[in-house]
N, C-alpha and C positions, 0 to 999 in steps of 0.2 A: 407679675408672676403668673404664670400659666400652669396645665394640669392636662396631661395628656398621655394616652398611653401606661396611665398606672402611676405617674409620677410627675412632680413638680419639673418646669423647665423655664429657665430664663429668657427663651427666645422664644419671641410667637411663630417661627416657621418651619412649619412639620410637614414630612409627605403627604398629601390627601391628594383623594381619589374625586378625578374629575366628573367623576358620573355620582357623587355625593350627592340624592334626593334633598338633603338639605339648601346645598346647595341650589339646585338645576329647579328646584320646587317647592321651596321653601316645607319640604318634608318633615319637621322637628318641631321639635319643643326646647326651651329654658327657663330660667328660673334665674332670681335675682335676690340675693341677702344680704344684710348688714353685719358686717364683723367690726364686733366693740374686744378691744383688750384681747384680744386673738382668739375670739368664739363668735359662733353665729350665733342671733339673735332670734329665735324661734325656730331655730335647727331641725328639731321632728315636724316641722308644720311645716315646713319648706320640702323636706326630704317625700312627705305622705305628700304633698299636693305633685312637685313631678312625678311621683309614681302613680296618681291617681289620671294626670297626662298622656301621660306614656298607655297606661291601660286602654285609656278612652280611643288614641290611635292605632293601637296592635303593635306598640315598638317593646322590645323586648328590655328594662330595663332593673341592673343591679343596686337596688338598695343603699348594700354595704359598701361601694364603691363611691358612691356619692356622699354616704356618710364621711368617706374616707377623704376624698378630695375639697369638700368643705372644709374639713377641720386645718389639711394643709394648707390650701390658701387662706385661710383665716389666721391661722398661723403666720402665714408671710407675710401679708400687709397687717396686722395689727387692728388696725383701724382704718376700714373701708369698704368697696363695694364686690362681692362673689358672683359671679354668674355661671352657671352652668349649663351646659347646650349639648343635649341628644338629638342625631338626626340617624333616619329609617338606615342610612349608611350608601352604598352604590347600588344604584340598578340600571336595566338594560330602559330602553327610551321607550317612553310613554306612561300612562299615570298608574296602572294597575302596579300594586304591592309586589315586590319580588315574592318570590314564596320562601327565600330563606334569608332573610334578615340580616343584615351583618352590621348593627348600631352601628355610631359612630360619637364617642362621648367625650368633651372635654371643657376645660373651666378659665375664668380667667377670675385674677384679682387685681382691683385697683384703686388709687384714690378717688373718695369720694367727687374734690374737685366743688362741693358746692355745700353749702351750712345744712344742717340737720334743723327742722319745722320752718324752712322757708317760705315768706309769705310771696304768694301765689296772684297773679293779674291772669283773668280765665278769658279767651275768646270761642265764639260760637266757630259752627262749620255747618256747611250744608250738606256735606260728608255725614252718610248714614252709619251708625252700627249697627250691622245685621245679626240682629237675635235669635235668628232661625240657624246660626252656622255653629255646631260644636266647637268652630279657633275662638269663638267670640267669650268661651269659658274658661280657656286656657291659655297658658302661655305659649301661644305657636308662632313659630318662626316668622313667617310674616308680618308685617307692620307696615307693610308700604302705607295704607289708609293715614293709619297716625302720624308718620314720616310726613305727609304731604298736608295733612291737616295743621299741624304744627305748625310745620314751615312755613303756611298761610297765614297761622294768627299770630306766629312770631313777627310778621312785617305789618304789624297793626299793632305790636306792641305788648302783645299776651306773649306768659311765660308757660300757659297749657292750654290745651284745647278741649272743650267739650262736647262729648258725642251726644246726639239727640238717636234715639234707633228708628227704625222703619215704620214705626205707630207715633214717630213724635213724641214719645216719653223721653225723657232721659234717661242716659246709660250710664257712661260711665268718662273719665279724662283719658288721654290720649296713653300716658301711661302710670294711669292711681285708679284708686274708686273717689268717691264723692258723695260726702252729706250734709245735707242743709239742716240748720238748725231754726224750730217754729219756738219759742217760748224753752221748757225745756223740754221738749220732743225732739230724738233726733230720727231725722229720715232718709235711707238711701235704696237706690234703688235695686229691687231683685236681680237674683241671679239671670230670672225668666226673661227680664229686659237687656240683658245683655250684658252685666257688668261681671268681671269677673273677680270669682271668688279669692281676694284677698288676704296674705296673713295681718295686715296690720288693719284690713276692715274685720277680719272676724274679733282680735283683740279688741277694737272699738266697741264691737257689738257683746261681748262677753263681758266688760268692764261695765257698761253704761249703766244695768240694771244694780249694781252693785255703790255706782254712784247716786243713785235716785235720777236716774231719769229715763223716760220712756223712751221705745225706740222702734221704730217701727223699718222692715223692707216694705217699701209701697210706691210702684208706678205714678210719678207724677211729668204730668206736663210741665214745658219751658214755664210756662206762664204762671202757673204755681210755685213752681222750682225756684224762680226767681223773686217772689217776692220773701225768702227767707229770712228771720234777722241775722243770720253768720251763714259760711259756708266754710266747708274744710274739706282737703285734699287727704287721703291712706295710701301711703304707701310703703314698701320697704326699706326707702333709701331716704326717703322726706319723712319717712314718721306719721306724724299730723300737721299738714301744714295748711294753714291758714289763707281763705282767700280774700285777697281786697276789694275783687274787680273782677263785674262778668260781664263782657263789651264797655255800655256807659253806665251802669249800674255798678254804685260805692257798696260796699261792707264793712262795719266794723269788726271785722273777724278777729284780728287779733287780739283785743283787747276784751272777746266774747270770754265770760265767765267760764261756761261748759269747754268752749278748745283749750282755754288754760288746765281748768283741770285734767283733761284727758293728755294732754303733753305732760305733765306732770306725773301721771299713772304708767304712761310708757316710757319714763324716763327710769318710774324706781322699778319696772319695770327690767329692764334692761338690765339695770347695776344687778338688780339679783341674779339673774338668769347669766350674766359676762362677769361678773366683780368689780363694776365702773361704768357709769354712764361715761 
């Protein structure tokens, strides 16, 4: 089901304009949700973080419109995945901003297609994430980086990629955040290093202290990184999902104490907030 134009459509093929910045330039932003029992899952957290996107580019975007388009395609597929995509709209060739804006907004909904806390095999890249770039906070159109880095650890066998940033810290997976578990300390890395602000890393991080245990954002090197006893993947469509495997290095992640818990917190989670895990 789609969302365009002010209204639900069954058909993905609608006029658009070929001078679309989204297009022609990857000009945009989106956003991705879970719809349990036909509600999004952390709805205002989704809604406040593309508008806080949209601000940080200068696109001009309607709140209540996206309130609105969420609830219908969550509504249509019941249960599965929402995505939402503002781009700058058409302009004339070359990179400067049009000076009068004409967004261009619309959504799609689908099945998920893949289990909810999947366990995760992670490969390296030598593909940098660059922490110096505002896309690197947000959800902006672009992704070729991730695209290609995937596609690389996918023929080695990984089901995600992880990004090291331009100081050799770790950032972030190609598309989650990521926290390693020391004892029960949990660590993931700042915003500052490139990872982006997450709704289901900020849940992680607002529950933990409530479960007892410590949690720290703090730049670590691969080499650190990696001697973790668990590791776990945040995101809106995986949840928390559990990794096994970072190149030839095992994890018992699934079986970690702390990830059980914390899937267990966003599951009652959920049923509150939808009326059903």
């Amino acid at each position: 089901m789609f969302w365009f134009d002010g209204a639900l459509r069954e058909q993905s093929i609608v006029p658009f304009d070929l001078t679309d910045r989204g297009l022609t330039l990857g000009d945009g932003i989106f956003d991705t949700s879970l719809a349990r029992n036909g509600r999004i899952f952390r709805r205002k957290s989704h809604i406040d973080r593309m508008a806080d996107a949209a601000e940080i580019l200068g696109i001009p975007f309607d709140e209540s419109v996206a309130a609105r388009a969420l609830d219908a395609l969550a509504e249509s597929i019941v249960d599965g995945a929402v995505r939402l995509t503002l781009t700058r709209g058409p302009g004339p060739r070359g990179l400067l901003f049009p000076k009068q804006p004409k967004p261009v907004f619309f959504g799609v909904a689908a099945e998920l297609g893949r289990p909810l806390f999947p366990v995760l095999k992670l490969g390296t890249t030598a593909i940098r994430r660059n922490e110096t770039s505002p896309g690197s906070r947000i959800k902006a159109i672009p992704y070729l980086d991730s695209v290609i880095a995937l596609e690389q650890a996918a023929s080695r066998g990984a089901d995600e990629v992880l990004f090291e940033n331009t100081h050799s810290r770790v950032a972030c997976l190609a598309s989650a955040n990521i926290f390693a578990v020391f004892g029960r300390q949990l660590v993931t890395p700042p915003l500052s290093d490139g990872a982006l602000a997450g709704t289901t890393r900020a849940f992680v991080l607002s529950k933990a202290h409530g479960l007892h245990y410590d949690v720290a954002e703090r730049s670590l090197p691969l080499e650190k990184f990696s001697r973790a006893d668990a590791l776990f993947a945040t995101s809106s469509l995986r949840l928390i999902a559990p990794c096994s495997r970072l190149d030839a290095i095992a994890y018992p992640s699934e079986e970690n104490e702390i990830v059980r818990e914390l899937q267990a917190a966003i599951q009652e989670a959920i049923a509150a907030e939808c009326g059903r895990f």
